[in-house]
C-alpha positions in Angstrom: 23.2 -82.1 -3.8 25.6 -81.3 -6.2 27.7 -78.5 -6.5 25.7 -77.0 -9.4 22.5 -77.1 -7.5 20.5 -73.9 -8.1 18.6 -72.4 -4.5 14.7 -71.8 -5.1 12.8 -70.5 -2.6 8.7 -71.8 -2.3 6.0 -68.6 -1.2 2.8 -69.9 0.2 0.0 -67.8 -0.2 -2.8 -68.5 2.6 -5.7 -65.8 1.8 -8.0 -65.9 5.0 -8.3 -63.3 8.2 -10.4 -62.9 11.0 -10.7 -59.2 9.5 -9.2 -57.4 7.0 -7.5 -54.0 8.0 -8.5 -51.0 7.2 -5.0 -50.2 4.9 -4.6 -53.7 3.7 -4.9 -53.9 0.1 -3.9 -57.6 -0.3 -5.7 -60.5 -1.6 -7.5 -61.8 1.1 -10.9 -62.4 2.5 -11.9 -61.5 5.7 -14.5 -63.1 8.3 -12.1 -66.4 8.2 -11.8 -68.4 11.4 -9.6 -71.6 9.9 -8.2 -72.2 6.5 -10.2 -75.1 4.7 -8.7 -78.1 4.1 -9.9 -78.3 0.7 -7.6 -75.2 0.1 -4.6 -76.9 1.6 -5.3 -80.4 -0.1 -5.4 -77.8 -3.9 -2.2 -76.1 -2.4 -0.2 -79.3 -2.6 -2.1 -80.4 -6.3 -0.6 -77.4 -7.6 3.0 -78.1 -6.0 2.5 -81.8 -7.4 1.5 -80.1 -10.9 5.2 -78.7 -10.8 6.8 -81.7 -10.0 8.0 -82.5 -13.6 9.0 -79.4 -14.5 11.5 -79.3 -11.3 12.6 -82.7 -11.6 14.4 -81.6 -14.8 16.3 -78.9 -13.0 19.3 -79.3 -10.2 17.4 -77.5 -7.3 17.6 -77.1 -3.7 15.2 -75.9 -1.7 16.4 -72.5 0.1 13.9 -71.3 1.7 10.0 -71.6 2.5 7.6 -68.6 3.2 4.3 -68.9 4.1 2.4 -65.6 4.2 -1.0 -64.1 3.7 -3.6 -63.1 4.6 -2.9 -64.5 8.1 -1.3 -68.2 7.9 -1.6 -68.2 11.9 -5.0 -69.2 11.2 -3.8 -72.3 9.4 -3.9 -75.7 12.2 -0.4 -77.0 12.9 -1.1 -80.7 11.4 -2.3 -78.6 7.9 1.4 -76.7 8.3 3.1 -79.8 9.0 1.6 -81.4 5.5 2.4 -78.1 3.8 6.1 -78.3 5.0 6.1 -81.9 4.3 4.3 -81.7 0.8 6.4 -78.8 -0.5 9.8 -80.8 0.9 9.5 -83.2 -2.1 10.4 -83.8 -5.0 13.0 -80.4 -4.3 15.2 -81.5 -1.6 15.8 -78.8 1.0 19.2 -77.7 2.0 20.8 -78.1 5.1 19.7 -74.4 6.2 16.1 -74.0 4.7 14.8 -71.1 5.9 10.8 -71.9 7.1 8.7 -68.6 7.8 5.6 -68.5 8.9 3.9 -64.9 8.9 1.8 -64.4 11.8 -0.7 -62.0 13.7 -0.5 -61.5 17.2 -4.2 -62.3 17.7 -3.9 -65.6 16.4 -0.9 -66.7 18.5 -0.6 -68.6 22.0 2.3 -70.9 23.4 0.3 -73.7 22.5 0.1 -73.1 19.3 3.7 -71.5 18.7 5.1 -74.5 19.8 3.1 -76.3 17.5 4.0 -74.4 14.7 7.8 -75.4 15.8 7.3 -78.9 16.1 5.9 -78.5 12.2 9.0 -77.2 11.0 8.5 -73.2 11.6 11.9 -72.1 12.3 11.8 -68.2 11.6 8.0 -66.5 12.9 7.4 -63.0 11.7 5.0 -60.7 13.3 2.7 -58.4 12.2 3.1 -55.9 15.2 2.5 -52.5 13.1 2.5 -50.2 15.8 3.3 -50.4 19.4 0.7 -47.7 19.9 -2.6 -48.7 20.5 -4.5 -45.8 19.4 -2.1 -46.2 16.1 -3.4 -50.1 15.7 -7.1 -49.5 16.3 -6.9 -46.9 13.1 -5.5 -49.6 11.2 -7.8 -52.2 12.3 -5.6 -54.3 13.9 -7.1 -57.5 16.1 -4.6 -56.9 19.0 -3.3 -53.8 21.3 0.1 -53.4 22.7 0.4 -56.0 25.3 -0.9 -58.8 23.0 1.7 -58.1 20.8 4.2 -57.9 23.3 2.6 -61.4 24.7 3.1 -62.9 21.3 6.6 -62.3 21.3 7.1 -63.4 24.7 5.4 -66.7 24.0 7.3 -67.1 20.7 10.9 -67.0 22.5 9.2 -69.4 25.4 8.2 -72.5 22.7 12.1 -72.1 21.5 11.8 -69.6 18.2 15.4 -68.2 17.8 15.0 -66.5 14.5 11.6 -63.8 15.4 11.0 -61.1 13.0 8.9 -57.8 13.3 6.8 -55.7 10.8 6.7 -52.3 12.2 4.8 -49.8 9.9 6.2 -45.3 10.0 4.0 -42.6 8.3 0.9 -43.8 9.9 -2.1 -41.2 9.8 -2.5 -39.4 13.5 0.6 -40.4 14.8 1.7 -38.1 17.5 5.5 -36.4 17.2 8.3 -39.4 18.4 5.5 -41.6 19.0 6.6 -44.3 15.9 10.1 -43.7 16.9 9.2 -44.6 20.2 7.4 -47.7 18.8 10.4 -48.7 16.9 12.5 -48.2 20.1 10.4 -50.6 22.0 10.5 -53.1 19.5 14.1 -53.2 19.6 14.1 -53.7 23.5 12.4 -57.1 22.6 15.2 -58.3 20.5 14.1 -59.8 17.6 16.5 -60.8 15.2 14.8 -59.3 12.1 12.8 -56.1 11.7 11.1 -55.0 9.0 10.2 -50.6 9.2 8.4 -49.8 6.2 6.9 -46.8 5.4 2.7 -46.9 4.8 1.1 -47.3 1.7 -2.0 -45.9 1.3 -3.9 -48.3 -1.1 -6.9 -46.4 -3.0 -10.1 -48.4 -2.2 -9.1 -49.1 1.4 -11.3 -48.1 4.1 -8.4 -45.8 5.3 -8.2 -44.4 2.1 -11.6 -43.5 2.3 -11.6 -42.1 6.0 -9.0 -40.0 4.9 -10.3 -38.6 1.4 -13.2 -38.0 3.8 -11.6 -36.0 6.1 -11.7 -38.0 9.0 -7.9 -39.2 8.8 -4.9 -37.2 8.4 -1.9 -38.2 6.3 1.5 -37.2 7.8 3.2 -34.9 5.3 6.2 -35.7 3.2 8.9 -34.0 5.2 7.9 -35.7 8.8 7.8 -39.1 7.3 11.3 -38.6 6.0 12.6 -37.4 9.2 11.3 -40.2 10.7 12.5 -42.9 8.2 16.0 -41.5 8.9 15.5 -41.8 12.6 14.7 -45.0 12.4 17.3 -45.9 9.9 20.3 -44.7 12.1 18.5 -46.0 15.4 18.3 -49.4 14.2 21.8 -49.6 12.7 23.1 -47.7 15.9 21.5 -51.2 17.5 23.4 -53.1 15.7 20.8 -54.3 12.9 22.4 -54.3 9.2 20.7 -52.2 7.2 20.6 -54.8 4.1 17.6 -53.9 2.0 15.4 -50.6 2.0 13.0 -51.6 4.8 15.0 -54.7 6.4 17.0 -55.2 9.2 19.0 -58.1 10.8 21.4 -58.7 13.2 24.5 -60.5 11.5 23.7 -64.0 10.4 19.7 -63.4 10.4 19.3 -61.9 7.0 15.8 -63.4 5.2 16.9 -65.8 3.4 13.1 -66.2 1.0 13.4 -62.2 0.9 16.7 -61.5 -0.3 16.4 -64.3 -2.8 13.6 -62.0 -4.2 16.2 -59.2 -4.7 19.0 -61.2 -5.8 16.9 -63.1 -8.9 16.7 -66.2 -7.6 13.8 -68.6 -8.5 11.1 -69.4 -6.7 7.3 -70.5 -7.0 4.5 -68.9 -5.7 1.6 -71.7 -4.6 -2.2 -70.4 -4.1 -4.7 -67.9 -5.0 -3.4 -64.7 -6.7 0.3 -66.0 -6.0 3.4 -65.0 -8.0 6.3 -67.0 -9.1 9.7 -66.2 -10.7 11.6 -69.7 -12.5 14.2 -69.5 -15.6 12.9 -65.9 -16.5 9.5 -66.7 -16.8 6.6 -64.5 -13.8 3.3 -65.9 -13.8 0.6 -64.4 -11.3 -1.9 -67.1 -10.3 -5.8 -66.7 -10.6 -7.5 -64.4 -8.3 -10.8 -66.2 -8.1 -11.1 -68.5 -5.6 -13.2 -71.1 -7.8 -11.1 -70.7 -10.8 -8.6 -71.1 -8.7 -9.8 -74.5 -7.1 -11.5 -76.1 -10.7 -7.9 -75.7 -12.4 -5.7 -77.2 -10.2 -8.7 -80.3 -9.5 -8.8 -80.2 -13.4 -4.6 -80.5 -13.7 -3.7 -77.1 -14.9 -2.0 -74.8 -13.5 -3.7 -72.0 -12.4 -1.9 -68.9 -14.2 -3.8 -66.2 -15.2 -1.0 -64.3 -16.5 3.1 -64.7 -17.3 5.4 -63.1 -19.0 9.1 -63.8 -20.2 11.9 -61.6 -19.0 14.7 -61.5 -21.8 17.6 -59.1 -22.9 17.7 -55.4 -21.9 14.3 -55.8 -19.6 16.1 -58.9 -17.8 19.2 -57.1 -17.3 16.9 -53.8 -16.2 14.4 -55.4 -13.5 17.8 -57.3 -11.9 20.0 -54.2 -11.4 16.7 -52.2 -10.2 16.3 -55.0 -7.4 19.8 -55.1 -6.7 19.9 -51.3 -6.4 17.8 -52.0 -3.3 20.4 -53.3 -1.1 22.6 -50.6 0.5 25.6 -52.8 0.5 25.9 -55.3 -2.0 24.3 -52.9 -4.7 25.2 -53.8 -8.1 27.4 -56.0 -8.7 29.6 -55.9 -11.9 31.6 -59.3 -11.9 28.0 -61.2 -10.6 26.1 -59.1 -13.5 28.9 -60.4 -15.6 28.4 -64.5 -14.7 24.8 -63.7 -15.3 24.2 -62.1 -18.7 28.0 -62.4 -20.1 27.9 -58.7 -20.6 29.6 -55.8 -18.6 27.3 -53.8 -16.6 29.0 -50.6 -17.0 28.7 -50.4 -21.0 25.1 -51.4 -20.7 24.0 -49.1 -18.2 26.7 -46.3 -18.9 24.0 -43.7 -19.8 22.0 -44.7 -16.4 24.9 -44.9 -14.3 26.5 -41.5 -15.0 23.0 -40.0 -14.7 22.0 -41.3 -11.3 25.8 -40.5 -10.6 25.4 -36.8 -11.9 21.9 -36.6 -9.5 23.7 -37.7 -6.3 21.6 -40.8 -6.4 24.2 -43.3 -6.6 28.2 -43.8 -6.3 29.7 -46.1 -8.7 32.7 -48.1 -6.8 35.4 -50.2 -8.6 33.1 -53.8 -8.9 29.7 -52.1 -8.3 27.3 -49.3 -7.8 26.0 -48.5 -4.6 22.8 -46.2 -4.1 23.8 -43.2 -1.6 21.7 -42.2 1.5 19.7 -39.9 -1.1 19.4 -42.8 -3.3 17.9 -45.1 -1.2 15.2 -42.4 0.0 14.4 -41.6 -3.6 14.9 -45.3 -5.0 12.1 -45.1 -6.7 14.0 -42.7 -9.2 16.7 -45.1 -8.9 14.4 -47.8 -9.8 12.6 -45.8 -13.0 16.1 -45.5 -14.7 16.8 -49.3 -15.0 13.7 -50.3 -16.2 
């Protein structure tokens, strides 16, 4: 590769489950027991329908994700031609990051090690909860122990980069009891987790137990508690804080996720996927069918795009770089980028979010403070 070569990370959207869950909001279909292999064989036309367009571009592979839906439904041997399909014509570089997202359900030794042998080399988990009254509320396939199987099984077929989703703010959750989640999580030393707050999705069947009375939100000032718990308990572990809801032990960043913060380009493949290349987002076709007769009829399968230029560029980049609580905004980086100083174009926002306690704005970049990442979503309204 040459020393111009521009990373681009690949997401591969797999759309089937055993079940939905009762807060997922996703695109996804539920009552799945394998992923067709007419979906996989229209997964790599679409890749091969990008070809060209790559060719003309000095790329390198960084990183390939393959979420969902749950992708641990997918059969090694269909991985393996998804790995291998998406390796060419982009040539991957030496440290491709390959992440599989999984469910705990869906798992065995057998299987992990399969998965390895394809070209998995980073597994993330879809724990949740480590409570198992916490887990049946959400609809979750597994309890406690399977997870904790899962995991155990993972390290056994030779997975040395294991990531955990671990969810906070979850209806009926007793006092300490998702603290005491995330402490158990940490006890099984995974390299990355990922503590995010709930989201509850209008048309859900949680949102409906609970506009129904039969669910209980937490309020506002428990869930912040606990987020700052968490926050200082993970770090306190040794996990670098290095985006809102991500941790990581030094050296075992996400590669495919921080590329998403830090603008880099990267195509999303399957139904309902997005994709980020030169400025240009496209969201794929929702519609399975549609989905399917474009890419057999050689289109690409966008349903929408839209161009990113000037002051909305400039906006979206500094909001998702205001996400990271150490790198922040960068002034000589926002520089190479749009040839244009950071501080004259966002002088009004910056010595507003200043003036608010929202941010601090250091000699070569603004940083969001504690109360700016808590609030970044005020952070994030002033940039764009």
């Amino acid at each position: 590769m040459s020393r111009t070569t521009r990373p681009v990370g690949v997401y591969i959207h797999i759309p089937f489950c055993r079940r939905r869950c009762n807060y997922c909001d996703f695109l996804s279909t539920g009552g799945a027991t394998r992923v067709p292999d007419e979906y996989v064989d229209t997964l790599l036309s679409e890749w091969g329908l990008w070809a060209e367009t790559l060719r003309r571009q000095d790329l390198g592979l960084q990183s390939i994700y393959v979420g969902g839906g749950t992708p641990s439904l997918l059969e090694p041997p269909q991985l393996r031609r998804l790995i291998e399909g998406v390796s060419s014509p982009v040539p991957a570089m030496p440290d491709c990051e390959i992440t599989m997202e999984s469910n705990p359900d869906s798992l065995d030794a057998a299987r992990i090690r399969a998965y390895a042998g394809a070209g998995i080399n980073r597994l993330s988990v879809g724990v949740q909860s480590f409570s198992d009254c916490s887990l049946k509320r959400l609809g979750r396939l597994h309890d406690s122990a399977g997870a904790e199987r899962a995991l155990r099984q993972a390290r056994e077929a030779g997975i040395r980069n294991l990531s955990l989703d671990l969810m906070y703010g979850l209806p009926g959750s007793l006092p300490g009891e998702e603290i005491a989640s995330l402490r158990h999580a940490i006890e099984l030393t995974p390299e990355h987790i990922s503590w995010y707050n709930l989201t509850l999705a209008a048309g859900t069947p949680l949102a409906k137990s609970i506009a129904e009375g039969h669910e209980v939100m937490l309020d506002d000032d428990t869930v912040l508690a606990t987020m700052r718990e968490g926050w200082s308990l993970l770090v306190a572990s040794g996990f670098e804080h290095y985006e809102i809801s991500n941790f990581a032990y030094p050296g075992f960043v996400s590669h495919h996720n921080l590329g998403y913060w830090l603008f880099t380009d990267y195509v999303g493949l399957g139904l309902g996927a997005s994709g980020f290349v030169s400025g240009k987002r496209w969201t794929n076709v929702s519609d399975m069918a549609a989905y399917l007769a474009a890419v057999l009829e050689g289109r690409l399968p966008v349903d929408s795009e839209e161009c990113l230029e000037g002051r909305l560029r400039e906006g979206e980049y500094a909001m998702l770089r205001m996400r990271l609580p150490g790198a922040g905004l960068d002034f000589a980086t926002f520089g190479d980028l749009f040839r244009e100083d950071a501080r004259v174009v966002f002088r009004d926002v910056l010595a507003r979010l200043m003036g608010d306690g929202l941010i601090s704005v250091l000699k070569d970049r603004a940083v969001c403070t504690q109360k700016g990442l808590e609030l970044n979503n005020l952070v994030a309204e002033a940039f764009i």
